[in-house]
N, C-alpha and C positions, 0 to 999 in steps of 0.2 A: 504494500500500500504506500503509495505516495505522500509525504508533506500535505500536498494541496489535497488530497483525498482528506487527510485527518483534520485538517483545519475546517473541510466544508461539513465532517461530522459535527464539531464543535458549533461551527453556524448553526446546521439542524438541529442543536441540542441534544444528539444522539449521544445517549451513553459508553457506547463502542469507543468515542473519541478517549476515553480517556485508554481503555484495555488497549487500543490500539497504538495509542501512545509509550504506552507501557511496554507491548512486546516490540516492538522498532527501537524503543530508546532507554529502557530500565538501566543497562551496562553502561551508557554514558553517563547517566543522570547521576547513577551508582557513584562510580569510579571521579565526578566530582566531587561530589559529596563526602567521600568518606575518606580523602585526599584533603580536607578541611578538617572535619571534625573525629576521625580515627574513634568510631562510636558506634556499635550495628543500629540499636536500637535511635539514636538521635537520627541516623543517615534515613531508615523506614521512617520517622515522623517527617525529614522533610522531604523524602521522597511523596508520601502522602499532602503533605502539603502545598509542593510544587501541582500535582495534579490538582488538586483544588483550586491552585491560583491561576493555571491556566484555564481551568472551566470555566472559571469567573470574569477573565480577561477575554476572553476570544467568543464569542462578541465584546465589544466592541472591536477589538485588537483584531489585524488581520497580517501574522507576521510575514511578513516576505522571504527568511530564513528562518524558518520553525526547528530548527533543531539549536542554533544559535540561539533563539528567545529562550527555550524550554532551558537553556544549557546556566544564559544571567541570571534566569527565576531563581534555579536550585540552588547556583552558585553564592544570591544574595542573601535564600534562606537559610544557608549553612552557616555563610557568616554570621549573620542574624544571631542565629542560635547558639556559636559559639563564644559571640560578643555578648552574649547573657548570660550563661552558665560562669564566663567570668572565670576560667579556671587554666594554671598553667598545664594541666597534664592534658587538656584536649589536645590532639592535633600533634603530642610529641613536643609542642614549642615551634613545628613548623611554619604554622600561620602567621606567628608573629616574626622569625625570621623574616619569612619573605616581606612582607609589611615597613620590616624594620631597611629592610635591602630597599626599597621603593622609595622610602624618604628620602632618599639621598636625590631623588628627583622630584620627586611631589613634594614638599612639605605637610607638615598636619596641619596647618593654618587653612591651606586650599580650599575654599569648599566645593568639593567633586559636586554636592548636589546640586550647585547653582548648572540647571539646564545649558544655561547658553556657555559658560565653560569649560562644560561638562562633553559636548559637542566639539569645542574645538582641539579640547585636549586628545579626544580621544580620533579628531582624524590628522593632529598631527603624530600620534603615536600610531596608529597606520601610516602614514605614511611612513616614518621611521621603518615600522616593521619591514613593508614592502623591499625596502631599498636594500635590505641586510641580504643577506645570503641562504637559501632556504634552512639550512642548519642552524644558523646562528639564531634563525627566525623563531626553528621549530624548538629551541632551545629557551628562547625565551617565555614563549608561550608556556611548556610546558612546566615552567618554574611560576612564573608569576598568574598566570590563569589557572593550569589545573593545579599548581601549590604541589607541585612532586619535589619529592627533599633531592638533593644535590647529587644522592649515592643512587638515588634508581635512575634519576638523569645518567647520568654516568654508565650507568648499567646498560641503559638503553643506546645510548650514543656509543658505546664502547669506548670510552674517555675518561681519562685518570679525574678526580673528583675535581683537583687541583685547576685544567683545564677550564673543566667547566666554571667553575668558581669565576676564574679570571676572566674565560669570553663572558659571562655574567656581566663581570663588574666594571668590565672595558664600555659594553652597551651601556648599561646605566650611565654611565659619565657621558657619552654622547650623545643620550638623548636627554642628560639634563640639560646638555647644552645650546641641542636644539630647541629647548623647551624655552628656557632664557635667554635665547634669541630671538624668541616668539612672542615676547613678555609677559611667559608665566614666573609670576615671584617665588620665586625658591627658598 
């Protein structure tokens, strides 16, 4: 079944949208999920939750990349969840690594939620991405989006920890600097 299939169940109000949702994309939702909060039981509530906020959202919502929307929902419930439980053993201490790696470009002052910043930040950091190298690209993503710790990076890239650390922290510096070239305050 198609994206646009599952989305026009969601229009109909058809039930299926959610089940069908589930067997297409559970493993993704999953594996962000529980990449944040290392938790079965919190990962099942916001996997539950995510499909509730998408049945909620779509109507009106008509996403243009449905696997991408379902991906920011879970991504922002996790956080959510793990920004309320308030505790250093969720996540390993990951989450807030990477978080803590990010300041070095965004500051905490920013506020990501203002809309129209929030848009430009994020297509100049596309853009950044684009220009990089597909590795480097998929290297970052896979740190700062799916929040995978440095040694499964490594694992998967087949790259000393070391490696990845540095291509890491080389990017960071240059997109802080495109950032503050941009005049985002740092």
């Amino acid at each position: 079944m198609t994206d646009n299939d599952i989305i026009k169940l969601f229009w109909d109000r058809n039930e299926q949208a959610i089940s069908r949702t589930e067997e297409k994309y559970h493993n993704y939702l999953y594996k962000i999920s529980v990449n944040i909060l290392y938790d079965e039981q919190d990962v099942r509530e916001c996997l539950n939750d995510t499909y509730l906020l998408v049945w909620n959202s779509i109507p009106p919502n008509s996403p243009k990349a449905f696997k991408a929307y379902i991906g920011k929902i879970i991504r922002n419930i996790s956080l959510n969840k793990l920004k309320s439980e308030r505790t250093k053993k969720r996540g390993g201490g990951q989450v807030k690594d990477v978080l803590c790696e990010l300041e070095e470009c965004v500051s905490t002052a920013f506020d990501v939620e203002d809309s129209i910043n929030e848009k430009e930040l994020t297509a100049l950091i596309e853009k950044f991405l684009r220009s990089q190298p597909k590795q480097k690209r998929n290297l970052f993503v896979k740190r700062y989006w799916y929040m995978n710790s440095i040694k499964k990076i490594s694992l998967e890239f087949n790259m000393s920890e070391a490696k990845v650390t540095t291509i890491l922290c080389r990017m960071r510096k240059d997109l802080k600097i495109i950032l503050e070239t941009e005049g985002f305050n740092l």
